[in-house]
C-alpha positions as CSV (number, residue, x, y, z in Angstrom):
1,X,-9.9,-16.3,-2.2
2,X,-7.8,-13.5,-1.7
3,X,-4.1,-13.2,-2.9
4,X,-1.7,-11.5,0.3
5,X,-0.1,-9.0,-1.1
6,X,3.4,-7.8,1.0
7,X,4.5,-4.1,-0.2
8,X,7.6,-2.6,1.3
9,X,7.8,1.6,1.7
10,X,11.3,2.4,1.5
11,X,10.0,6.0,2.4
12,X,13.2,7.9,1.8
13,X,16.3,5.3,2.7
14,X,18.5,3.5,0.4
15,X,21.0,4.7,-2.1
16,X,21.1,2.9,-5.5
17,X,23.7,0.4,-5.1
18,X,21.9,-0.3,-1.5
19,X,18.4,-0.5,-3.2
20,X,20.3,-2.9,-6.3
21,X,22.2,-5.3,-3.4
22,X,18.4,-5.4,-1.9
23,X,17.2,-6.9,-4.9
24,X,19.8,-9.1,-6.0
25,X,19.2,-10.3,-2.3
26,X,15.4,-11.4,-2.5
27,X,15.1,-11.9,-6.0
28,X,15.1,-15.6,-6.1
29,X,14.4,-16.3,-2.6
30,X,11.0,-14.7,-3.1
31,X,7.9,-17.1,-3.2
32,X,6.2,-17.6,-6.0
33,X,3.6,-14.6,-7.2
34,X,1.0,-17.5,-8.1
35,X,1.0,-17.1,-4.5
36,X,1.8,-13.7,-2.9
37,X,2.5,-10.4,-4.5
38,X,5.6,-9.1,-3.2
39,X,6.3,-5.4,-4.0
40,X,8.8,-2.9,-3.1
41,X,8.0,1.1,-3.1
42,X,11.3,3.0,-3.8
43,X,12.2,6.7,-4.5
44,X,11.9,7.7,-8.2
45,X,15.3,8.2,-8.9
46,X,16.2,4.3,-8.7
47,X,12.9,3.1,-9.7
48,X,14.1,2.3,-13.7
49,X,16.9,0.8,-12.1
50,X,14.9,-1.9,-9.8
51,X,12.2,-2.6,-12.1
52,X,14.7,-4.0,-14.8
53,X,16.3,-5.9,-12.1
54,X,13.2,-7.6,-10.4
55,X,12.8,-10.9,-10.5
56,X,9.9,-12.7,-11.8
57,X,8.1,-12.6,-8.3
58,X,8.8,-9.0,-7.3
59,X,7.6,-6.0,-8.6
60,X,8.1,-2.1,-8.1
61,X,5.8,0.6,-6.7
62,X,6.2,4.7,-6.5
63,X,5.9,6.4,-3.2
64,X,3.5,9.0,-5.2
65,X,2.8,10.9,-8.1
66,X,0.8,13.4,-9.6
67,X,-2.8,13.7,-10.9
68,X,-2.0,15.4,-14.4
69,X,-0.6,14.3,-17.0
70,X,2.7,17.0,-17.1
71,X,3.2,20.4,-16.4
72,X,4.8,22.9,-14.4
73,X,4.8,20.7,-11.2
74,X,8.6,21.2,-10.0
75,X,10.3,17.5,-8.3
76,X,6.7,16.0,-9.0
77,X,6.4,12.6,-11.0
78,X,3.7,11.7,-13.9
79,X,2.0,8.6,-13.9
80,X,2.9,8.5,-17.8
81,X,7.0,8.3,-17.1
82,X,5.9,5.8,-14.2
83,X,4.0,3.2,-16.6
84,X,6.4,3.9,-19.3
85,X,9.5,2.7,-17.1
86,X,7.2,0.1,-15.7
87,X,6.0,0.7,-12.6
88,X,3.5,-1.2,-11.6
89,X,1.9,0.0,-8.5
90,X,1.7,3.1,-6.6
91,X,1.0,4.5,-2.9
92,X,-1.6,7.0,-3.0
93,X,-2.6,9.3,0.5
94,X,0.0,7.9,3.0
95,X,-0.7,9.7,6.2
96,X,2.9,11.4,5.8
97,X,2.0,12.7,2.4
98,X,-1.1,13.9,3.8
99,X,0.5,15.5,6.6
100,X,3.7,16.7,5.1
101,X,2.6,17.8,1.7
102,X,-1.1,19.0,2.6
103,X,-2.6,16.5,0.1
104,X,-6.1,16.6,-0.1
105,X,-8.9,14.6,0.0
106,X,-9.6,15.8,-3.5
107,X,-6.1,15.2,-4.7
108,X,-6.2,11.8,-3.6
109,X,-9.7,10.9,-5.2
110,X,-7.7,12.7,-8.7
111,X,-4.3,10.8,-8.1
112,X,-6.4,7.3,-8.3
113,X,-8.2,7.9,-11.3
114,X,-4.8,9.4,-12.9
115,X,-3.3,5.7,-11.7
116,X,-6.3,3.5,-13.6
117,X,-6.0,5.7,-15.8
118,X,-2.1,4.4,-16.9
119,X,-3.0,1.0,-15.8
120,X,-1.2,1.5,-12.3
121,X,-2.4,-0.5,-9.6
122,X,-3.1,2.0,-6.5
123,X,-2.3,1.0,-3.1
124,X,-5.1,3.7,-1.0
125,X,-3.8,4.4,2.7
126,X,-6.4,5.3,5.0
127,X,-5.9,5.9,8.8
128,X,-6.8,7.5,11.6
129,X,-4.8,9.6,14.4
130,X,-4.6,8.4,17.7
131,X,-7.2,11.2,19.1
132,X,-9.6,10.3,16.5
133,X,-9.2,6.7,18.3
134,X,-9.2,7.7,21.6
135,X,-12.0,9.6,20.7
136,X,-14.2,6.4,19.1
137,X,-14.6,8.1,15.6
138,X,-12.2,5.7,14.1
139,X,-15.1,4.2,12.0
140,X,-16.9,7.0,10.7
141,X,-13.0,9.1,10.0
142,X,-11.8,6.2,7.9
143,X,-15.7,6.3,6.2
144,X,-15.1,9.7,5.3
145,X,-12.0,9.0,3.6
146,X,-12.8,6.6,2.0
147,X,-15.9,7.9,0.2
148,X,-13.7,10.9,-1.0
149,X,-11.2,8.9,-2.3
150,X,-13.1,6.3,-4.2
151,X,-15.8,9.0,-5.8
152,X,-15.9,8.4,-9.1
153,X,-14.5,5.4,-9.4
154,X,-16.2,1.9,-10.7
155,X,-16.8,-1.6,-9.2
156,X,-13.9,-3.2,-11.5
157,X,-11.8,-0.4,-10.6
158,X,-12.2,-0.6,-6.7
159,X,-11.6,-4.8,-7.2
160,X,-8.4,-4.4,-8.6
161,X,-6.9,-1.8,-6.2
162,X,-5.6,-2.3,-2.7
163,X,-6.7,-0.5,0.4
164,X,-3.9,0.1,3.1
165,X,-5.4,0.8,6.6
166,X,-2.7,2.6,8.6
167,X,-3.1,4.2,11.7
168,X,-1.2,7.0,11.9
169,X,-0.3,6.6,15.6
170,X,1.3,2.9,14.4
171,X,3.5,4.4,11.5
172,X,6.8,4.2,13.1
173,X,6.4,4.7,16.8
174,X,6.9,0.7,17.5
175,X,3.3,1.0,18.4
176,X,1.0,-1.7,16.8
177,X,-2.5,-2.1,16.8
178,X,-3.4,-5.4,18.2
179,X,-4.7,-8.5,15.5
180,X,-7.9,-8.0,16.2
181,X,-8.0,-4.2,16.7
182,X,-6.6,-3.9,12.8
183,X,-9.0,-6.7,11.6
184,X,-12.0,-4.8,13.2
185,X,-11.3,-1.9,11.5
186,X,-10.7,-3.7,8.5
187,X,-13.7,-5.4,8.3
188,X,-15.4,-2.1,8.5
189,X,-13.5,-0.9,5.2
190,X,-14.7,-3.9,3.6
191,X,-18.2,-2.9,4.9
192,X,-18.3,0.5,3.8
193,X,-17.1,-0.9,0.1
194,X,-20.1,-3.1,0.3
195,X,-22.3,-0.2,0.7
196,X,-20.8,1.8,-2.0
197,X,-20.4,-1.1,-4.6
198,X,-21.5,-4.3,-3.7
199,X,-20.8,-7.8,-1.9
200,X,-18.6,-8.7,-5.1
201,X,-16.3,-5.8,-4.7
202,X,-16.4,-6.1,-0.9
203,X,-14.8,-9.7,-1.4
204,X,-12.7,-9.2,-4.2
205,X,-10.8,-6.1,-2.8
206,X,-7.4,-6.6,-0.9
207,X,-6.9,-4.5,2.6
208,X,-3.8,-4.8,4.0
209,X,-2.9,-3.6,7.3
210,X,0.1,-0.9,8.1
211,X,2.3,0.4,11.2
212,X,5.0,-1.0,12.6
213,X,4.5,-4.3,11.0
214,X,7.5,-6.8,11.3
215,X,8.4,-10.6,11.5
216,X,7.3,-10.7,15.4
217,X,3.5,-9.8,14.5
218,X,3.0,-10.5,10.7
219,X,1.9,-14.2,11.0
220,X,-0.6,-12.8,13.8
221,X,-1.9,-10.1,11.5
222,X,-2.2,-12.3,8.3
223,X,-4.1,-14.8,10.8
224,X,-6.9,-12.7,10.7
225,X,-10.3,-12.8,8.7
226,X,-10.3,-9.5,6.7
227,X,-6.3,-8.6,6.4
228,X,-4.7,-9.6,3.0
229,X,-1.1,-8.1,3.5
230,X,0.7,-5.8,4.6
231,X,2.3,-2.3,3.7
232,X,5.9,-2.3,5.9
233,X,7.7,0.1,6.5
234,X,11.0,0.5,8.2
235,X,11.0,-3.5,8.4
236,X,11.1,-3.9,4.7
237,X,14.4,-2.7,4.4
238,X,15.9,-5.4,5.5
239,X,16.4,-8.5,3.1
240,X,15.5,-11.3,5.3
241,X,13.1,-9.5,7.2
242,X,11.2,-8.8,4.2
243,X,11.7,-12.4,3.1
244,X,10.5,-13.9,6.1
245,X,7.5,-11.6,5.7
246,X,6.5,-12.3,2.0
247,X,6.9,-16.6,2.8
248,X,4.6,-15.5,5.9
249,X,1.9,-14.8,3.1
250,X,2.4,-17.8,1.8
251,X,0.7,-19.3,5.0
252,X,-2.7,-17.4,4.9
């Protein structure tokens, strides 16, 4: 059985002592991590700051970083200075990074190996724009990605990451794809990991769902066969909202 895992983006929002009260907030109101991993994405400058504050059932993610080790890489952030602060997870190829920072299919695929790589759990966004589903491609698009992104990579690796579906026409328009829409799709993610490693890795993986997720449709989405979480966005940056959320796992 698969543990839910709820992850919260902060994208950029929240000043330190906002991002601090946040955490004092949840920190013992969140449910138990036997349970339901509960994690919260922040921006880098504060991330020191929350992971020596979180509470035994919350841990802290990166919004991204980079594939080398260091260099000349100007406002970019190493996955070395991420596991030495503690960091424990971090969102590779969300569909705004893609869009807004031109990353790659390649830099992606490098990104995740850099995160195993420093023992950083991954959280892979994949996602398809809303021509590609008007078009009926959404299957073979999200395919495609994810054979880039996981080339290279080995069956113990892939069961200890998490896949994010998002579709891009969901992220913060209020738009949501219906249950069964986002567990259809889902289950074809989990099928296309079957083909590329296996029924073990298929059933092991975790595949959350993302866009516009919120405490009027999570219990609906975590009702579903194939969806093992959720990444939130704008929703997680309230405290009870994220609460209510992470105790929804609990349920699945």
């Amino acid at each position: 059985m698969r543990k839910p895992i709820i992850a919260g983006n902060w994208k950029m929002n929240k000043t330190r002592d906002e991002a601090l009260q946040f955490i004092y907030s949840v920190n013992m109101k969140l449910p138990n991590k036997a349970l339901v991993d509960s994690v919260i994405c922040a921006q880098a400058p504060v991330l020191r700051d929350l992971v020596k504050r979180q509470g035994d059932n919350l841990r802290i993610g990166a919004q991204t970083m980079h594939y080398l080790d260091q260099g000349a890489y100007t406002g970019e952030i190493s996955a070395a200075l991420l596991e030495n602060i503690g960091v424990e997870y971090v969102i590779i190829g969300h569909s705004e990074r893609r869009a807004y920072y031109n990353e790659t299919d390649d830099a992606i695929n490098k990104k995740l190996h850099q995160a195993f790589r420093y023992n950083i759990t991954p959280i892979l966004c994949v996602g398809e724009s809303l021509a590609t589903r008007e078009a009926g491609t959404t299957n073979k698009f999200v395919k495609e990605q994810l054979v880039a992104a996981l080339k290279g990579l080995g069956s113990e690796q892939v069961k200890s990451m998490v896949i994010a579906y998002e579709p891009i026409w969901a992220i913060g328009t209020g738009k949501t794809a219906t249950a069964e829409m986002a567990n259809e799709t889902i289950s074809h993610i989990r099928q296309v990991v079957k083909e590329l490693y296996g029924d073990e890795s298929a059933s092991v993986v975790r595949i959350q769902y993302g866009g516009s997720v919120k405490p009027a449709n999570i219990e609906e989405l975590l009702a579903q066969s194939d969806i093992d979480g959720a990444l939130i966005g704008g929703a997680s940056l309230n405290e009870e909202d994220f609460l209510f959320m992470a105790n929804a796992a609990v349920k699945k």
